[in-house]
N, C-alpha and C positions, 0 to 999 in steps of 0.2 A: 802519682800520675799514672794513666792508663796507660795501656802499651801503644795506644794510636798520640799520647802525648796530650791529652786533656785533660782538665783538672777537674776531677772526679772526689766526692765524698765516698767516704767506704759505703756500699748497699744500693749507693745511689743510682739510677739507669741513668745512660747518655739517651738524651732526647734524641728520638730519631729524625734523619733527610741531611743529605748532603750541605743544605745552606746549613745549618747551625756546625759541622763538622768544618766546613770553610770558613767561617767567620773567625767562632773560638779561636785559633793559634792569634789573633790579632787583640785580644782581651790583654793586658795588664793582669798580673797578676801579682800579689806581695813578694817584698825582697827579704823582709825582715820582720818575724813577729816580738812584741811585747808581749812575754805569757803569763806575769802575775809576778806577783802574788798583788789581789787587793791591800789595800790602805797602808800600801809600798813603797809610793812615790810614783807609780806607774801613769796614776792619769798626769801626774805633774813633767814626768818625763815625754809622756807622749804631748802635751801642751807645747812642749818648748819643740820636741821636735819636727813638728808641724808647720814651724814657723820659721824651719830652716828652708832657703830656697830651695836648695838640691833634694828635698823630700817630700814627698806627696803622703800625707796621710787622711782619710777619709773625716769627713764629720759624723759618721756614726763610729765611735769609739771602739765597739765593745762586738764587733758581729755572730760570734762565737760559732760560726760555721764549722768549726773542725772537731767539735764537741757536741757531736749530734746529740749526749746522753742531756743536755742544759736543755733539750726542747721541749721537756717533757709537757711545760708552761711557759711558753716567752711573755717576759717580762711588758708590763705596761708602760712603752713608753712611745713618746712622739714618730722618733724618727725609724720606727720597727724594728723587726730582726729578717735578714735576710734566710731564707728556707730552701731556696734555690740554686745552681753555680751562676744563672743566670744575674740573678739578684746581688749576688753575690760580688762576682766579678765589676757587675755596674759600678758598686762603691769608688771603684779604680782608675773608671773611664776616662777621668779630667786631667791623668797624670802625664806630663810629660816623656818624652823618650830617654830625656837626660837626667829625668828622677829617682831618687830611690822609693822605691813603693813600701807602703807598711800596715799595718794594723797592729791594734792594740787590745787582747782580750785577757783580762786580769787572770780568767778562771781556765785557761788551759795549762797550765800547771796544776792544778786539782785534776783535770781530765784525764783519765785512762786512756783518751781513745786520741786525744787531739797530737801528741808528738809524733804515734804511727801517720796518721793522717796528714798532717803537716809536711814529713820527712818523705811522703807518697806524694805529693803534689806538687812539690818542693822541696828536692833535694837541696839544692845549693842555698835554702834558707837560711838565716840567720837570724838566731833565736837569742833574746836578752831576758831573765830569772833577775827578780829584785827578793831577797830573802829577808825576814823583820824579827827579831827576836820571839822566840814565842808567847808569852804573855802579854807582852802588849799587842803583840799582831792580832790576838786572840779578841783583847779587849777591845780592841778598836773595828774588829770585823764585827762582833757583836753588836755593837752601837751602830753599823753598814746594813748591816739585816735589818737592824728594826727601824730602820731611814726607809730602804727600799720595799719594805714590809715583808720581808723574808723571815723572819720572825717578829714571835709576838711578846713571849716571854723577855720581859724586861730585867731580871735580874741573871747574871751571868753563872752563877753558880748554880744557879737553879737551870739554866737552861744547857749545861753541861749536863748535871745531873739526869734531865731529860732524854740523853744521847741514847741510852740503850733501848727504851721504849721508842724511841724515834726509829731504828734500826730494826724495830716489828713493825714500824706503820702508825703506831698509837703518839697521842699528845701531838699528832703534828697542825699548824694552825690550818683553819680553815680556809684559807684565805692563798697560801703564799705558794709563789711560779718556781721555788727548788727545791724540795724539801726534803733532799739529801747533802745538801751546803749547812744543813740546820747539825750535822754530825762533824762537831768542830775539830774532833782529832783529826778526822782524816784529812786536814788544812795543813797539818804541822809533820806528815812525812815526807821531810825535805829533802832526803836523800830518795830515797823509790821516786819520789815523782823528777828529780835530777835525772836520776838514771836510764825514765823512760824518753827521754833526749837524747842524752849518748850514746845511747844504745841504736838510735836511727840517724846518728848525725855525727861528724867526724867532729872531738873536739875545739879547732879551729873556729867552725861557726855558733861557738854557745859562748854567751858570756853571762856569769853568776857574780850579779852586782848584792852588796850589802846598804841596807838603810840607813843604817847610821853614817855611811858613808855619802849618802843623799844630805842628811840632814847636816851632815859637816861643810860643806861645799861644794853648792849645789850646781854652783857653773862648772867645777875639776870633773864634776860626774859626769854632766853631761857632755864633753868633751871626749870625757873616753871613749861615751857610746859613739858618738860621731866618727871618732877615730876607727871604732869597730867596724860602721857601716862604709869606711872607706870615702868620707863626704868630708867637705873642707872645715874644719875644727876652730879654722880662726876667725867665723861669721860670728859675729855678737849673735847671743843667743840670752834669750829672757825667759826665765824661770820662775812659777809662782808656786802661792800654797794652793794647787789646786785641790778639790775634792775631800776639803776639809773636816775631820773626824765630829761630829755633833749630837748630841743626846733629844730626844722628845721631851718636850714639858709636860706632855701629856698623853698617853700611848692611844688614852680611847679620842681625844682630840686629832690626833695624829691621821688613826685609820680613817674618821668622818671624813676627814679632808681629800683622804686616798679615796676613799667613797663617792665622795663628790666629784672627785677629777675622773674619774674613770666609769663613771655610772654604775656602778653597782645598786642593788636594791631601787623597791621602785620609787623612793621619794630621790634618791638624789638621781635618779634619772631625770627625773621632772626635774632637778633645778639646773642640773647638767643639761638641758634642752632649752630652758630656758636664759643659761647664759650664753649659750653656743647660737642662741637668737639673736642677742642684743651686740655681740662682742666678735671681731674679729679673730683669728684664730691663733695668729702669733702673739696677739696682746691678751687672750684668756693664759695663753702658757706662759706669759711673763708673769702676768697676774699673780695665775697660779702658785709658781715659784717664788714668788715675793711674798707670797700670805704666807708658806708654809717655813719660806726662814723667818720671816721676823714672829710669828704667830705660837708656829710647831717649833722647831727649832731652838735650841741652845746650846751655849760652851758644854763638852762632854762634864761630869763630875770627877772626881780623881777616882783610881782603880780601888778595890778591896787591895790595900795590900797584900791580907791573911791570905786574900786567893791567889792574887799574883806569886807570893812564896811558894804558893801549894803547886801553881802551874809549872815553875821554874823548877822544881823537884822533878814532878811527872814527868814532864821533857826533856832534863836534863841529858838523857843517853841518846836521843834527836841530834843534840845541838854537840856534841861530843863525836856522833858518827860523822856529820858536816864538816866540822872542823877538821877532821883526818881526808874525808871526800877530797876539800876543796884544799885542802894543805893552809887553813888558815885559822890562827887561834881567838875562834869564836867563843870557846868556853867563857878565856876570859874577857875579851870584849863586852859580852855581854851578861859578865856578872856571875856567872855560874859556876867561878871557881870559888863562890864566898859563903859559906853557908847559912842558913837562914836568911 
């Protein structure tokens, strides 16, 4: 927060004239972020809590405003990314006074920049960390990339192996809006990226949930969060599988499809024109959506074990610092005290 009390991006200018300096204090602004980690539970937590009366959470999910460094390429999708506090703030406008306000952006726990920035805008924020063992969190973010075409490399070992040349620039796809999300380790420092939380925020308002704890019971979980946010805990509350993990049937199928929806090159601009002729615009992105799951889409395959053993070795001193971080015995939870 600025010292006149507006809610400023780090670099950002305040627009100048008195009217926009008078309005802002009357903006809504979030009470409470969801910071990640993807394929965590988090779009499935934030579904459910959206649906609590006492909470207003926007329908663009993900705005990642406090993570300037994601701009690099905003992502292709419908309902935009906001660039602005203007833009920004709007998401909020519809919330009641008796609301809890929130957002949900998976990748400001990857961010370097987003806890300072959050903790500057938002002090009395409160922040909820969904943490996934690492090899599968790994597995299943890999299969996220090549859904949202952030990567292209389909096999996972190979697109680990990739990480260091990615890290000079080289091998990275043509194509994809983060191409420093493509450098998977830096996914799995769960303590540094904890720490830059605590470090701008008094431990009372952080809570580090675990996934396996989501997938054991999934209404106890969310209950706790409610209870965190200080919101009535004993509303029914319905919880799905949302943002369901899924493999391509076909990578170069896949990207056509992405081609087409988005106009790229000039033939699928032409067909892109020419459905955007014929078809209403909410029913092209049903469409859309419907061709690419039942078409693109399928049940993920099972992991390489051989890799998943290899990952669970590499990271094992990760998941060892965590466990002492959070005073909780995640080694063995999640298998890492067994060897091989």
């Amino acid at each position: 927060m600025s010292r006149d009390g507006s809610l400023t991006r780090p670099g950002e200018p305040r627009a100048p004239g008195t009217a926009h300096e008078a309005a802002e204090p009357q903006l809504r602004r979030p009470d409470f972020f969801i910071v990640g980690h993807a394929k965590s539970g988090t779009t499935a937590l934030y579904e459910a809590l959206r649906r609590h009366p006492g909470i207003y959470m926007p329908a663009c999910k993900e705005p990642w405003y406090f993570a300037p460094e994601l701009h690099v390429r905003t992502p292709p999708r419908p309902e935009g990314t906001p660039e602005t506090l203007e833009q920004y703030l709007a998401l909020f406008a519809d919330a009641r006074a008796d609301q809890r306000v929130g957002e949900a952006t998976a990748h400001y726990l990857w961010s370097r920049e987003a806890a300072a920035a959050i903790a500057d805008a938002q002090p009395d924020a409160r922040v909820i960390a969904i943490l996934r063992e690492p090899a599968s969190f790994l597995h299943s973010l890999h299969l996220q990339f090549l859904q949202t075409y952030v990567e292209t490399e389909s096999d996972l070992r190979r697109a680990l192996e990739l990480e260091a040349e990615r890290r000079e620039g080289r091998s990275i796809p043509r194509h994809t809006y983060w191409p420093t999300a493509l450098l998977y380790s830096e996914h799995v420092r769960y303590v540094e990226q904890l720490r830059r939380f605590y470090d701008v925020l008094p431990p009372e308002q952080i809570l580090v949930l675990v996934y396996d704890d989501f997938r054991a019971d999934n209404d106890a979980f969310v209950r706790r969060v409610l209870r965190f946010l200080d919101v009535d805990d004993t509303v029914e509350v319905q919880t799905s599988e949302a943002n369901p993990t899924v493999r391509a049937r076909s990578q170069r199928l896949h990207e056509l499809v992405h081609a087409v929806g988005v106009g790229r090159g000039p033939l699928s601009r032409t067909v892109k024109r020419a459905i955007k002729a014929l078809t209403p615009a909410g029913m092209r992105r049903r469409a859309l959506y419907a061709t690419q799951q039942r078409l693109v889409f399928a049940d993920p395959q099972p992991p390489d074990e051989q890799l998943m053993r290899e990952l669970r070795s590499r990271f094992a001193g990760e998941v060892a610092a965590l466990s002492e971080f959070l005073d909780r015995d995640l080694v063995e939870l999640w298998g890492y005290d067994r060897p091989g």
